[in-house]
FIVO-770145 format. One record per atom (N, C-alpha, C): x, y, z; residue in one letter. Coordinates in steps of 0.02 Angstrom, whole numbers, plus 50000, padded with zeros to 5 digits. Example, Ala and Ser with C-alpha at 12.3 -4.5 7.8 and 13.67 -1.06 7.14 Angstrom:
BEGIN
506604971650390A506154977550390A506604983550390A506424988850354S506844994750357S506455000250394S
***
This chain:
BEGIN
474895024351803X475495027651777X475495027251701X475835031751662X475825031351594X476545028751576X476375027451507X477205023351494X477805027851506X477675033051507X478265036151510X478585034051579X478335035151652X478325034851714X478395028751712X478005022951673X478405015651686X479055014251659X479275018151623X479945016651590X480655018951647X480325026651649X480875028851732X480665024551748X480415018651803X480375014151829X480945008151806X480705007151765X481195001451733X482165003651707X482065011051694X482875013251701X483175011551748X482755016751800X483235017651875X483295009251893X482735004951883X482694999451913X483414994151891X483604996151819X484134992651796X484724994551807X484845005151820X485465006251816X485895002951892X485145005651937X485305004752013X485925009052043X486075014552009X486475019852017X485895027452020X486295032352044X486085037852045X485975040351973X485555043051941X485405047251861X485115054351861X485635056751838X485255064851834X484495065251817X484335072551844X483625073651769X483905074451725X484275080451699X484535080151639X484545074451612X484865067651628X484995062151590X484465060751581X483935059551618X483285056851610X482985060851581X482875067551573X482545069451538X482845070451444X483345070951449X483735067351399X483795062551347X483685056751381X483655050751360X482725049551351X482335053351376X481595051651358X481325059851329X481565061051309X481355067951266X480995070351286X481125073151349X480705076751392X481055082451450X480645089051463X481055093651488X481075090251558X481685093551627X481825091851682X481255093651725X480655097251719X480125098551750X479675093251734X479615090651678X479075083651679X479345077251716X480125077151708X480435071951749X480275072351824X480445078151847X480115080051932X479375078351931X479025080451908X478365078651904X478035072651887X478405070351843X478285060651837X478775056851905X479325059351923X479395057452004X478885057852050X478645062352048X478085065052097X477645058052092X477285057752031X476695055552022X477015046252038X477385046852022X477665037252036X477675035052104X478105040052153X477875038252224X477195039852249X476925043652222X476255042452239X475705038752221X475975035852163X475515028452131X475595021952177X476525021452219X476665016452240X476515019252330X476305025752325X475955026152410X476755026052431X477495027152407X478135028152467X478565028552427X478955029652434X479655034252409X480045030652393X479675026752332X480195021252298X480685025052270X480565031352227X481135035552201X481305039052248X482205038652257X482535045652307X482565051052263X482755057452281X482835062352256X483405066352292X484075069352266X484545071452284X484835076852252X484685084052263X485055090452212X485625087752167X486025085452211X486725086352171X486575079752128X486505074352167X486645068152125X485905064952085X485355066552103X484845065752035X484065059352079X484295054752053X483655051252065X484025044152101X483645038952124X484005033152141X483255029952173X483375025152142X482835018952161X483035013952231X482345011852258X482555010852333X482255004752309X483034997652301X482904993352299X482374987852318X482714989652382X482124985052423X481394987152437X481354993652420X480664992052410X480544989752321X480784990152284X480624990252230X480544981852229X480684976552251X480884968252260X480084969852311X480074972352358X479514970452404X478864973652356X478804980052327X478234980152295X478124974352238X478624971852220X478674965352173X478644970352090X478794975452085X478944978352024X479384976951995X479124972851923X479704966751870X479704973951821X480444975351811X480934977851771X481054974951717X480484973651656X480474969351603X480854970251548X480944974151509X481544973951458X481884982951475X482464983151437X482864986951429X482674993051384X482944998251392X482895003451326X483285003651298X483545004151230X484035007851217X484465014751223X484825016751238X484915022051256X485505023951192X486015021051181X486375025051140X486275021851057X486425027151008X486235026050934X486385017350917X487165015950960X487355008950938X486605005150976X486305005751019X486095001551050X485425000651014X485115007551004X484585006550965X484685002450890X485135005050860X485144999950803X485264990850793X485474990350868X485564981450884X484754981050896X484424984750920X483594983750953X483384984250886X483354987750843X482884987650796X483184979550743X483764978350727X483864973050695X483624967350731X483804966550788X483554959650823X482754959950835X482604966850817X481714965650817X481454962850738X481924965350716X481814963550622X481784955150619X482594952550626X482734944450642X482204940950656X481944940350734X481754937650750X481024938350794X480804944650801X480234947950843X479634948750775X480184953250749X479334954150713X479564955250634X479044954050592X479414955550511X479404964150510X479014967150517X479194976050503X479134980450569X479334985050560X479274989550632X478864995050603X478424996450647X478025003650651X478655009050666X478675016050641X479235020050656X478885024450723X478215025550706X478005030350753X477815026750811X477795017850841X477645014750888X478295016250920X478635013550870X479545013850884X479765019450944X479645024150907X479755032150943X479525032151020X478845029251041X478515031251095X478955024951116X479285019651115X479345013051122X479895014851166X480495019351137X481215019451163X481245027351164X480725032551166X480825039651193X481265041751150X481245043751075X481815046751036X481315051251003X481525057850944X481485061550902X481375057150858X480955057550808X480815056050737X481625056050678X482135063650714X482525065350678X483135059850709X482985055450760X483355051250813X483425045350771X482835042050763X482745038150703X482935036150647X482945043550617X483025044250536X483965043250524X484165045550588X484975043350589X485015036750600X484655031850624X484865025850645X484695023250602X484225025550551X484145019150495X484705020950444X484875027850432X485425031250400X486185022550441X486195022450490X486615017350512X486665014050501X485905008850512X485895003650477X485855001150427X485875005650371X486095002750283X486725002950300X487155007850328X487695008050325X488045000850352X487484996550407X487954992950432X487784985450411X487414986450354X487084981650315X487584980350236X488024988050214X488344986150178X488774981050153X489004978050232X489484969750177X488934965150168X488424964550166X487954958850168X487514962550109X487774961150039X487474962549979X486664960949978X486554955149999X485854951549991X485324953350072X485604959250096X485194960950145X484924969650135X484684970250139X483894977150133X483624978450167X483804986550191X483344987950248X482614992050191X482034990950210X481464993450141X481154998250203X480985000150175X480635007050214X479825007650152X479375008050192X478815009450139X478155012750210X478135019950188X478015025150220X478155024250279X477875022250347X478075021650428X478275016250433X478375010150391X478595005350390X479184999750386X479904999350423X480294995050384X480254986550401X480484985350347X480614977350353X481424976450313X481574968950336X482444966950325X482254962250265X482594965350191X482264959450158X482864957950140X482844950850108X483584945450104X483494938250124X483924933150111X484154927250133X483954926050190X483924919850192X484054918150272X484964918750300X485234914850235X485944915250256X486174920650284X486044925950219X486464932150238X485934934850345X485544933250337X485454934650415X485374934150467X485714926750452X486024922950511X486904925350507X487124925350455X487754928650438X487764936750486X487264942050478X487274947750505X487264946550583X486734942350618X486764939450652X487414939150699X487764933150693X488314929150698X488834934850701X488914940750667X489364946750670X489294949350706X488584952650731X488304957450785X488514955950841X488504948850866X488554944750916X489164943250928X489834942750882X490454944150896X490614950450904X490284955150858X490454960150905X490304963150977X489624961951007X489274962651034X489774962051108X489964954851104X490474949851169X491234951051138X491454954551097X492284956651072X492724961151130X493004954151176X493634958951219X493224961151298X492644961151294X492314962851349X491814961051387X491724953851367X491094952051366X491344947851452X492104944151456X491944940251529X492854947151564X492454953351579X493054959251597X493004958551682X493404953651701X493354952651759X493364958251817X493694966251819X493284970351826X492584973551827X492504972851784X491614974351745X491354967851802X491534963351791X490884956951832X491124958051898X491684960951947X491754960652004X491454968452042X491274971851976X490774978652001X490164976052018X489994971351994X489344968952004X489094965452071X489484963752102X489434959452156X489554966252220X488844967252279X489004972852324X489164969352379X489074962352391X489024958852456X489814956852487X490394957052417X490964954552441X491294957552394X492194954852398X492564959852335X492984954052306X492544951352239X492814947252183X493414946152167X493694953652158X494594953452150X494864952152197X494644951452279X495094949952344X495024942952318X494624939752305X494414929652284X494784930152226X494654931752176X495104931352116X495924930252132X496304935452174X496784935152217X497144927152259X496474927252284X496674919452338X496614914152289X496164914352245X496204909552181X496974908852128X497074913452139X497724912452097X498344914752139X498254913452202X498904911752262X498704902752258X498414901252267X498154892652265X498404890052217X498134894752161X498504888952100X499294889552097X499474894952135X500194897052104X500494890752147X500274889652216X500604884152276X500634878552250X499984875652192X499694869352184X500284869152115X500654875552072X500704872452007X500204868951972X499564874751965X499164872951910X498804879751899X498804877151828X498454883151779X497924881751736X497384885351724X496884885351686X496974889151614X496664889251543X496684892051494X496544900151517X496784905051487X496864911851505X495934911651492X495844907251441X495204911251407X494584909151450X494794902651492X494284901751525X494244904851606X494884907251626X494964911251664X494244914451694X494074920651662X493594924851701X492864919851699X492784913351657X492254910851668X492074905851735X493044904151740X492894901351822X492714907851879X492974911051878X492834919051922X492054918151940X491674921651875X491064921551881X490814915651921X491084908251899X490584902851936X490794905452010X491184904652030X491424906152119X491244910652131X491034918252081X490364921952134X489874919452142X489594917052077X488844913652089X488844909152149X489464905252160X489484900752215X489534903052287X489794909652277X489834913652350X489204919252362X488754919952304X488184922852336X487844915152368X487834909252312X487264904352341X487454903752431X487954902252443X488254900552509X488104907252544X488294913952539X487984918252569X487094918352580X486694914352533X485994915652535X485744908752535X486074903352558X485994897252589X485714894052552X485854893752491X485484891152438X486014886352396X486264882452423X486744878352414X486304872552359X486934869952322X486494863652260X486904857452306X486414853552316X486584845552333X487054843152288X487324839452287X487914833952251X487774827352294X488244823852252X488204817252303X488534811952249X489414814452286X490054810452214X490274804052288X490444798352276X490504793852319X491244789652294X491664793452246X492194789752201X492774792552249X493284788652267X493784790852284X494204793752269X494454791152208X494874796252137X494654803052156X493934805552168X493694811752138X493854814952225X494084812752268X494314817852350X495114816252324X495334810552303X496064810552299X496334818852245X496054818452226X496204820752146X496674829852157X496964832252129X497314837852141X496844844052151X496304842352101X495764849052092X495394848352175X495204842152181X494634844152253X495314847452309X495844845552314X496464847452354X496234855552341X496244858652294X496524866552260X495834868452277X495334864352276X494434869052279X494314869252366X494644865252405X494454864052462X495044870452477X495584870952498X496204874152497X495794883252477X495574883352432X495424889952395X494564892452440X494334887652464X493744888852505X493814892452574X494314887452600X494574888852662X494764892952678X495184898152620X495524903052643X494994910052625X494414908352571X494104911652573X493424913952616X493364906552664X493034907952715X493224912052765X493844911652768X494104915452803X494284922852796X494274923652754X494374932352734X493704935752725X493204933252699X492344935552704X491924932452727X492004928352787X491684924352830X490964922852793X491214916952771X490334912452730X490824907552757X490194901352769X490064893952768X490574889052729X490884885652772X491354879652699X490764876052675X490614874652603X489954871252605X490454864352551X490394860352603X490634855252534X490454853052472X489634854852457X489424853152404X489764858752338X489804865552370X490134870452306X490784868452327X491204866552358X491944862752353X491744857552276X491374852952292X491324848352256X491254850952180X490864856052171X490564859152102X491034862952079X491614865152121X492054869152095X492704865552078X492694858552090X493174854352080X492974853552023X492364851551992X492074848351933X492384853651869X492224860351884X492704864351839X493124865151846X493654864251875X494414865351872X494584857251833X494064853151810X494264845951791X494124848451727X493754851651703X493514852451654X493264847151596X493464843751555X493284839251510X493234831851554X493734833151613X493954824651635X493414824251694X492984831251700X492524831151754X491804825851743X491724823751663X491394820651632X491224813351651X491924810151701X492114802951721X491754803051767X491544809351818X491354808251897X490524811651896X490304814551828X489824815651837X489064810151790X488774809851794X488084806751756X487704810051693X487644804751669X487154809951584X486504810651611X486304806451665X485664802651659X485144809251711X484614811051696X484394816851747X483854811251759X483664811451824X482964810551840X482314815751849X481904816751781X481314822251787X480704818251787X480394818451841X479734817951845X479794809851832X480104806251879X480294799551856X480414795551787X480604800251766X480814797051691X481524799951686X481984795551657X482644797651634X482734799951583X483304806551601X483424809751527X484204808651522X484274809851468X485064810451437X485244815451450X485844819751470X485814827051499X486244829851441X486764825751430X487174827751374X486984827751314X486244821251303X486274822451250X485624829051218X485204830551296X485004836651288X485334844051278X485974842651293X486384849151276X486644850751198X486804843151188X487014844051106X486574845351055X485814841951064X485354845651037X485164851951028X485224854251099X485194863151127X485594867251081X486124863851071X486814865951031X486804866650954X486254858950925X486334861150860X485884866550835X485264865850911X484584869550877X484754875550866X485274879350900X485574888450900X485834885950836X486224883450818X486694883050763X486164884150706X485754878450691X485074882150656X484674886750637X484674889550705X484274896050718X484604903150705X485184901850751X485684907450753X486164907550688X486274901750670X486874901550629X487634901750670X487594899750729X488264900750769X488354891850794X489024888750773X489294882050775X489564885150864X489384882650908X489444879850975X489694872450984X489504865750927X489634859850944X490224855650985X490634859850944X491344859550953X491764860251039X491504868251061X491684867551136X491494864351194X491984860451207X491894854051258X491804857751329X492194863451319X492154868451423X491144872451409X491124872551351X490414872751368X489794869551368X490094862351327X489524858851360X489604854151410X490294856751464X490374854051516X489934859151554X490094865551561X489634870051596X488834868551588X488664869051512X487884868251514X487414862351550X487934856251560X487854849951590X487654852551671X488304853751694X488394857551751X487554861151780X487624866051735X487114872351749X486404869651750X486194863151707X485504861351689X485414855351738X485944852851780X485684849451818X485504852751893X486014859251882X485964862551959X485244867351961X484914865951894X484394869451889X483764863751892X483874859851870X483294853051913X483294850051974X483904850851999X483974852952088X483654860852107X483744863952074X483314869952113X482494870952096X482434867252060X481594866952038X481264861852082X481594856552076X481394851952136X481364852352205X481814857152235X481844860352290X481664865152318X481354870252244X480874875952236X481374881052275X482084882252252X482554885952273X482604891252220X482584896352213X482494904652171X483124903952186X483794908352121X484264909652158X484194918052102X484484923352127X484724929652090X485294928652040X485214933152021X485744932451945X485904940051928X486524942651972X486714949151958X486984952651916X486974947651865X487324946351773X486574949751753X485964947851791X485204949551733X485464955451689X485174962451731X485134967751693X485724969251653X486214965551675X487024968951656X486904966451563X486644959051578X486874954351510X486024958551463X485544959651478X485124962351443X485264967751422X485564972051455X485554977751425X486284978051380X486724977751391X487284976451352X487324971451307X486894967051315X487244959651278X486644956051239X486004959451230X485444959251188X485474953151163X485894953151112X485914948051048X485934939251112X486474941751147X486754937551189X486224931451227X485604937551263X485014934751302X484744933151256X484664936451173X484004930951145X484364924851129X484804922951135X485184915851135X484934911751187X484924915551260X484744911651323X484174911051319X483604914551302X482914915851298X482654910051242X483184907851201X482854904351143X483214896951186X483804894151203X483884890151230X483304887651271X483184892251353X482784890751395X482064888451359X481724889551313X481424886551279X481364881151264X482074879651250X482054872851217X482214865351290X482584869751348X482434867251420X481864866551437X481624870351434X480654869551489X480204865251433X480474863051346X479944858751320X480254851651345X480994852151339X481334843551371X481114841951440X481194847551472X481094844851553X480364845951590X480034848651551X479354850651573X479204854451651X479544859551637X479404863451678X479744872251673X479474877851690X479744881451646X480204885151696X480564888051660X481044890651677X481384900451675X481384900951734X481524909651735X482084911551699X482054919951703X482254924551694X483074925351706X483044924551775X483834923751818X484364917251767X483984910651765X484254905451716X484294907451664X483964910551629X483934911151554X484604916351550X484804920451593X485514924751603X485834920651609X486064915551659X486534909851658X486724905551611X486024904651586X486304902151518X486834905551462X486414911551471X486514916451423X487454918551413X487564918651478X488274918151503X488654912951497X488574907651492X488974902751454X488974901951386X488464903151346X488314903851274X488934909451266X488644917051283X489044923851268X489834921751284X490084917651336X490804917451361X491164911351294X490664905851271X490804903151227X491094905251160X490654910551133X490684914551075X491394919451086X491394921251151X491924925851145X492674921051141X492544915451175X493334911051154X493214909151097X492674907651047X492744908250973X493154911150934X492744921250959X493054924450925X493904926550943X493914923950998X494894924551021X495084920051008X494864914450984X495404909350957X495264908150865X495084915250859X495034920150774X495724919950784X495964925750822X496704927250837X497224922250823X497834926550814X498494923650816X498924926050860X499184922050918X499514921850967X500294925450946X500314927650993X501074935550975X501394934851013X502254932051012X502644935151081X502874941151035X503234946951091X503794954351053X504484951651111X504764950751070X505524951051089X505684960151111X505824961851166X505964966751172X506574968251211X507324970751191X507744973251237X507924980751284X507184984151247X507154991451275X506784990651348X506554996051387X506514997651421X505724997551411X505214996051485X504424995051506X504095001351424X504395004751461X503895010651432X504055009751334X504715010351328X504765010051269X504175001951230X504254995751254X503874991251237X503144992851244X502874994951275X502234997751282X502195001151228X502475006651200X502255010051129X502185007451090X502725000951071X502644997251025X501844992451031X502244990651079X501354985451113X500894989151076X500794995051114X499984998851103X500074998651001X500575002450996X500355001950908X500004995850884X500374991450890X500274984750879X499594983250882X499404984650947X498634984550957X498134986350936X498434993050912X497854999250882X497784997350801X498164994850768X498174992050699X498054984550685X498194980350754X498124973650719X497724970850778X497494974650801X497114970550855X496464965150864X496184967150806X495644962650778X495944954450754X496714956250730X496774949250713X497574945450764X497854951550809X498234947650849X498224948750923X498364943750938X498394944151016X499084943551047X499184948251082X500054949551108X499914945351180X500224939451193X500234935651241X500804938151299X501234939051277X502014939351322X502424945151263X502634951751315X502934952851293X503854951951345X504374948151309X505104947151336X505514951251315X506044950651364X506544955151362X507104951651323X507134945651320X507584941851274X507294936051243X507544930651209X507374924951182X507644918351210X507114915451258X507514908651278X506724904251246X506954899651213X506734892751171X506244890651218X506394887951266X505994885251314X505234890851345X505304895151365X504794900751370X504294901651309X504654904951268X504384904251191X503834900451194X504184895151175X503704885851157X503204887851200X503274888551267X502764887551337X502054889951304X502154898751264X501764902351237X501434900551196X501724894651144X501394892851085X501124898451043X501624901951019X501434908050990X501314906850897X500754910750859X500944909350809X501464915150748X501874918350793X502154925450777X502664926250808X503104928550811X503684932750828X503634937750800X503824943950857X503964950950816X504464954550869X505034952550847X505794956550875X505834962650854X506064965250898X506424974150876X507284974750894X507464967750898X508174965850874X508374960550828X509014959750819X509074955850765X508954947650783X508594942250777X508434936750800X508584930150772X509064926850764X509074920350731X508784912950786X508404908150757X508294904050816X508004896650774X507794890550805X507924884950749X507024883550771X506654887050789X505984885250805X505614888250742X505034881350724X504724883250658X503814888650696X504124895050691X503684900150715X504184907150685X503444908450627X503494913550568X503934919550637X504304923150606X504734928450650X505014935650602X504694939950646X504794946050574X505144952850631X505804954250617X505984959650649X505754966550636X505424968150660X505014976750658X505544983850700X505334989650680X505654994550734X505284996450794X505454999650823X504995001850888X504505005550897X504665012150829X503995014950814X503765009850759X503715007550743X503095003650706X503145007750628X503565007650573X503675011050530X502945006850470X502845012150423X502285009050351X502705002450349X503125002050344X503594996250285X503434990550347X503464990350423X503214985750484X502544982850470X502094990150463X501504987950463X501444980850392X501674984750348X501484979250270X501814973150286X502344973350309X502744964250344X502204960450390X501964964650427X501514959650473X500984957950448X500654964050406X500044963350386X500264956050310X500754955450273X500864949750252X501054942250291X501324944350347X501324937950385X500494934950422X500194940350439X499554936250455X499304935050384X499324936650316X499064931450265X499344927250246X499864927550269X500244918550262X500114914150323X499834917050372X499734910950410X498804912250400X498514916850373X497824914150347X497814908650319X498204907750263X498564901850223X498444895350257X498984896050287X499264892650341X498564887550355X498174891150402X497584890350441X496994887350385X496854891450331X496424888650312X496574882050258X497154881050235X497384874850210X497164869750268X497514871150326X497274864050377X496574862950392X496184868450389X495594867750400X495274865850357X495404867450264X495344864550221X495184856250227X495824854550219X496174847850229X495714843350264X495674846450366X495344841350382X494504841350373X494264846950356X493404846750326X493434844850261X493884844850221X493664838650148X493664832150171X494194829250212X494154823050224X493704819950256X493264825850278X492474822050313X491944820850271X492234825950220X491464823350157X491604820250110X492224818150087X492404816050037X492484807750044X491914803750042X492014796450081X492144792050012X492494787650037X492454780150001X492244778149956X491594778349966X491004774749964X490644779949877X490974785649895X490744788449839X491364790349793X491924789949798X492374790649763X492344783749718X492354787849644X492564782849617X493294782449551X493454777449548X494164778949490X493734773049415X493894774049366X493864772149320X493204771449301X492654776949304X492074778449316X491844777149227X491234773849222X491134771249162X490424774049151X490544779849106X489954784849083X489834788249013X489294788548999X489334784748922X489334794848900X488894803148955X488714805748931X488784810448991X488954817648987X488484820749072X488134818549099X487274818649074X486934814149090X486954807949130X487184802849108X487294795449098X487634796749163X488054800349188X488714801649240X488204802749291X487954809049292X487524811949351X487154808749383X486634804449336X486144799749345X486454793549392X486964792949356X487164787449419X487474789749475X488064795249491X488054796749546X487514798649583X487184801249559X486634803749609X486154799149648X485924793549588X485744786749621X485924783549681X486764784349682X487014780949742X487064784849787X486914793049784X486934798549830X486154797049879X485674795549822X484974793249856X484834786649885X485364784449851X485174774349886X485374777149975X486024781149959X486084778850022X485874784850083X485274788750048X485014794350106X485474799650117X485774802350055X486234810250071X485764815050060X485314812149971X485184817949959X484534815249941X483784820149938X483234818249941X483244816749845X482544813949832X482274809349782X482214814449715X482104822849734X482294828349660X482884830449647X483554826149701X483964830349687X484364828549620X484304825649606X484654822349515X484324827749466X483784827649462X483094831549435X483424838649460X483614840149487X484104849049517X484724849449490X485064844649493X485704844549475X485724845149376X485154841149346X485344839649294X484814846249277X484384852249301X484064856149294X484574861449285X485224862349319X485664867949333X486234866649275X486224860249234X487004857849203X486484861649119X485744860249118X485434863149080X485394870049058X485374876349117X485504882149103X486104884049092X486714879249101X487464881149072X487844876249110X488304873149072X488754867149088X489094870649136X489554863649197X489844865549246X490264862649239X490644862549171X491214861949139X491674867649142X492054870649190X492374877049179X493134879049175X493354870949151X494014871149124X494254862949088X494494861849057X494634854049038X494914849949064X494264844449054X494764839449108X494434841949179X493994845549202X493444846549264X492734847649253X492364845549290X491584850049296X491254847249364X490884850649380X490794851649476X490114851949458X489614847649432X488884845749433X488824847849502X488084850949519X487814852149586X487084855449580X486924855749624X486094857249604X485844863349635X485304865149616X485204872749596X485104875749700X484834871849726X484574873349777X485214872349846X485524868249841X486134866549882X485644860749948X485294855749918X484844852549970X485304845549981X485474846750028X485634837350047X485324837650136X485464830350150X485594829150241X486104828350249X486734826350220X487114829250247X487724828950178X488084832450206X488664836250171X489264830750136X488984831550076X489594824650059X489974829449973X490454826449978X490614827249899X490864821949879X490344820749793X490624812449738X490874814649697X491584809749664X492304810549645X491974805449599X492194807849528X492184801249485X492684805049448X493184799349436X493914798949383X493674795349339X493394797449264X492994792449228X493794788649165X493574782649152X493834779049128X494074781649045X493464783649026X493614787048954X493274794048952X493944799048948X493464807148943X492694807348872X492434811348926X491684814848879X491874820148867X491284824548828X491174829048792X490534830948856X490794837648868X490524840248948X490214848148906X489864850148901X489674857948883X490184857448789X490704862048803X491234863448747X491744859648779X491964855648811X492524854448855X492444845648865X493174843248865X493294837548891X493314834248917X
***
């Protein structure tokens, strides 16, 4: 077969829907008579009628044979302009330093003139990142710039990439043909409503997803061992709500009660406190590993790589704990499981899988043994679901006081949405104001369309119903006062981590700039912040122009920004110097 004919292969293989010719011939720049004719020639390479063929509705791939001929569906195409331009940057990043244009072309089936718009895009979408360059030199581009700025581009792509849609519990319950997600979704939240308990909205669709994954394993008998022996952990409310929520779902799509996914589904509804009943310790290949503390590593190495801080969320490196041990139970047991997230998260979520793809890496060198395709999606899906409660807890939480009528609040709603939606999130919209509700919300906003007095310290700005200019400029000043707000505290508590003791000093006795630097820096090296040139940097940069830039201050620092770790030294000197022109 020629590439073209392997690529229809790998479409149909991913859409797993019906596709016109037109589309196909479309999308590979080719008339609807070569598409019939590269049909032709594919079932007859594979000797049977792996492709259907249907007048009205187009082409359709016959799964099961496509799993029994063992034909691997290896990467994705791009198909639309956005998509190609995420493929060509993440080939820039991290695949390769330049791209051939004319490999390119035969690579993803486009026009030359297909191209010339997407790079036309990508300066365009390179514009906030001053220190990034797309160079073009004849068939050739390369990304020239920083590392910062492209881990920075990076880190954007990738919020946008997972922004609002990334865990659309619709979208993931299309995915599943064997049962219907939203009927479970349903019995899941009749359970909690009986039990009086609730989970974070945001982690919501990430429990969903685990309880399909848990209801294909149990449908395909591929259950993960456990083995919890604590009493606390059967007493406890969650195994009550996981056992309770099984039962009734055995019963509506007849699968197996399997106590071990009771048990695993208790562990997440515990979430952080699930930590007490489970073990760090893995046994691989008779040697013990730390499991957690292989995750936090996992965690800083993306942060490195990617430029994306993960450290922080505790629900995901409760999951990754979770996921990497149920994956040395399935290696040991030589249990395959499917992953109906694969094609969905590759082809949509690019940036997303080279996260999982670079993780699983860093799994198969700790545990010595390597690790698939299907995992490297699972991963990939806790990483991507991570980033997206990142970028929603960007947001600022919104109730609308509303005394009009469904429809009338909805207009407002939607405005609201369509202008500020990047930076607010409308939680609850009420029909009146009671204190107690409110609070429940923890909102950081009020926005009434009546008149509102109330003694709760939560910013409150009365708007009209259409949403007038003079509305928009009030809100749009109240989210920069609680930017304020936000980044003062955040301020606050990240100075107080670098700003130690140990290097602060008061009545600092320094005879010169010089004389000053030399000794802070000394004690910056005695005690392993900063390596053995960095004095020699610092006093290299005070040389090309003092960092004296008002009286009575100067912020010495060195040309390169090199330490291990992140400190800032305070000296209040005893008798002012003569700093540059300044005091």
């Amino acid at each position: 077969m020629n590439n073209r004919q392997t690529n229809i292969v790998r479409i149909l293989g991913e859409q797993k829907e019906w596709i016109t010719g037109k589309e196909l011939s479309k999308l590979l720049n080719v008339s609807d008579r070569t598409i019939r004719s590269d049909i032709d020639n594919i079932n007859k390479y594979y000797q049977s009628s792996l492709i259907k063929s249907n007048q009205r509705q187009g082409y359709h791939i016959d799964e099961s044979l496509l799993n029994r001929l063992n034909i691997e569906v290896k990467y994705s195409i791009p198909q639309t302009p956005s998509e190609r331009c995420v493929f060509m940057i993440r080939q820039l990043l991290f695949e390769k330093n330049e791209i051939n244009l004319t490999i390119l072309q035969s690579q993803i089936y486009v026009s030359g003139y297909s191209i010339e718009n997407d790079l036309k895009r990508i300066r365009k979408m390179l514009e906030p990142y001053p220190k990034l360059r797309l160079i073009r030199s004849k068939n050739y581009i390369y990304l020239h710039g920083d590392e910062r700025s492209k881990r920075a581009l990076y880190r954007d792509l990738l919020a946008a990439e997972t922004k609002g849609n990334f865990l659309n519990i619709n979208r993931i319950a299309s995915l599943y043909k064997n049962f219907d997600l939203l009927l479970v979704k349903d019995i899941l939240l009749e359970v909690f409503d009986e039990y009086k308990f609730s989970v974070k909205d945001i982690m919501f669709p990430m429990l969903v997803i685990h309880i399909g994954i848990s209801i294909e394993r149990i449908m395909k008998y591929n259950f993960i061992k456990t083995d919890r022996k604590d009493k606390e952990f059967y007493e406890s409310r969650e195994y009550k709500i996981s056992k309770e929520f099984f039962k009734r779902v055995s019963d509506k799509i007849n699968i197996k009660l399997v106590e071990d996914e009771i048990q695993l589904m208790t562990l997440l509804l515990m979430g952080k406190n699930s930590l007490n009943y489970s073990t760090n310790l893995l046994n691989v290949d008779n040697k013990k590993l730390d499991i957690e503390q292989l995750v936090i590593n996992l965690l800083e190495e993306i942060r490195e790589f990617f430029g994306t801080d993960f450290i922080d969320d505790i629900d995901l490196i409760v999951g990754l704990k979770m996921h990497i041990q149920g994956m040395v139970s399935r290696a040991k047991n030589a249990i395959s499981i499917d992953n109906v997230f694969l094609q969905d998260i590759k082809r949509k979520y690019p940036l997303v899988f080279e996260m999982g793809i670079y993780a699983c890496h860093m799994i198969e060198d700790s545990l010595g043994f390597s690790v698939n395709e299907n995992e490297a999606g699972f991963i990939a899906l806790h990483l991507g679901a991570a980033n997206e409660r990142m970028n929603k807890n960007s947001k600022y939480k919104v109730i609308i006081i509303s005394p009009h009528n469904q429809s009338f609040s909805s207009l407002c709603q939607q405005k609201i949405d369509d202008n500020f939606g990047e930076r607010l999130d409308i939680v609850k919209t009420l029909n009146y104001f009671e204190e107690g509700e409110v609070i429940s919300y923890q909102p950081d906003l009020i926005l009434t369309l009546s008149s509102l007095q109330h003694s709760l310290d939560i910013m409150t700005i009365q708007i009209s119903m259409f949403i007038s200019s003079e509305d928009e400029m009030n809100i749009y000043q109240a989210i920069k006062k609680l930017d304020k707000k936000k980044f003062q505290i955040e301020f606050n508590s990240k100075i107080s981590n670098i700003i130690k003791k140990e290097f602060f000093y008061t009545n600092f006795d320094g005879k010169d700039e010089k004389d000053i630097i030399n000794k802070m820096c000394s004690k910056l090296e005695e005690h392993k912040i900063v390596p053995k040139d960095f004095k020699e940097s610092v006093l290299k940069r005070e040389e090309m122009s003092p960092t004296s830039f008002s009286y009575g201050f100067a912020t010495p620092h060195d040309l390169r920004s090199q330490s291990y770790l992140s400190t800032i030294s305070v000296a209040l000197l005893k008798v002012p110097v003569k700093w540059g022109d300044m005091r």
